[in-house]
N, C-alpha and C positions, 0 to 999 in steps of 0.2 A: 910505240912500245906497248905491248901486251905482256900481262902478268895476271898469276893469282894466287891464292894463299900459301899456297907449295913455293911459289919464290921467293916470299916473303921472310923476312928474319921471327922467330917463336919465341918470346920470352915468358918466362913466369914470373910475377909480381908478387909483393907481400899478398897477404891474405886471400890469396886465391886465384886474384886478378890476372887472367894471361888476355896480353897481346902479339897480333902479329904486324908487323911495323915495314914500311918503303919510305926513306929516306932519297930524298933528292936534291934537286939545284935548288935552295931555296922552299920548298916545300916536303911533307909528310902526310903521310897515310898510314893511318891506323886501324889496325881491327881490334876492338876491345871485346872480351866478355868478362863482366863483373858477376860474382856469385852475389845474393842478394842481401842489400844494408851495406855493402863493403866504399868504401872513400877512395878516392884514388888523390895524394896529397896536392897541396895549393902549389902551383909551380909555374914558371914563367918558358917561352919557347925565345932560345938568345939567337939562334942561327935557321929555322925555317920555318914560313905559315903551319898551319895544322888544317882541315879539313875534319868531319864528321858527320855521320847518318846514325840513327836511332834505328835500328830494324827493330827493335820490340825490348817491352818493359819502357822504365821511366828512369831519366836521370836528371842531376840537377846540378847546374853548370856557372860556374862565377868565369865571366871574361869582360874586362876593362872594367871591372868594378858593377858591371849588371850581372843579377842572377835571373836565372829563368829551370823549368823545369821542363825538360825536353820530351817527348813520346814518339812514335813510331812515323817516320817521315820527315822529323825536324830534323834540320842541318846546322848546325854549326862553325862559325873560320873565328880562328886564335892567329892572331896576326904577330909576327916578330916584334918580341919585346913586350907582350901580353902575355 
């Protein structure tokens, strides 16, 4: 399967925050872009892994109770129930 942002579902998030989301068997894909200082809330994934790439800026990321602050190349996996 091939896809890309155009197939992707577009939401817009409190403060600014839009993503665009693929939802599948067990896993997700996300394209975030945060306007800058904005939070995106503490939250748990009950039904798919999550995946994540940084293209650019810095963010900072709590998963299984480790934080870290991520920049342009770091990846990311939030594991179901995390």
């Amino acid at each position: 399967m091939f896809f890309n942002r155009d197939n992707m579902e577009r939401q817009e998030l409190d403060e600014g925050i839009v993503r665009y989301i693929y939802s599948g068997n067990g896993m997700q894909l996300v394209e975030y872009h945060f306007p800058p200082q904005r939070q995106f809330p503490l939250h748990r994934h009950e039904s798919n892994e999550q995946m994540g790439l940084v293209i650019s800026g810095r963010i900072g990321l709590e998963v299984d109770g480790h934080e870290r602050i991520l920049g342009p190349g770091d990846y990311y996996l939030s594991l179901i129930h995390i």
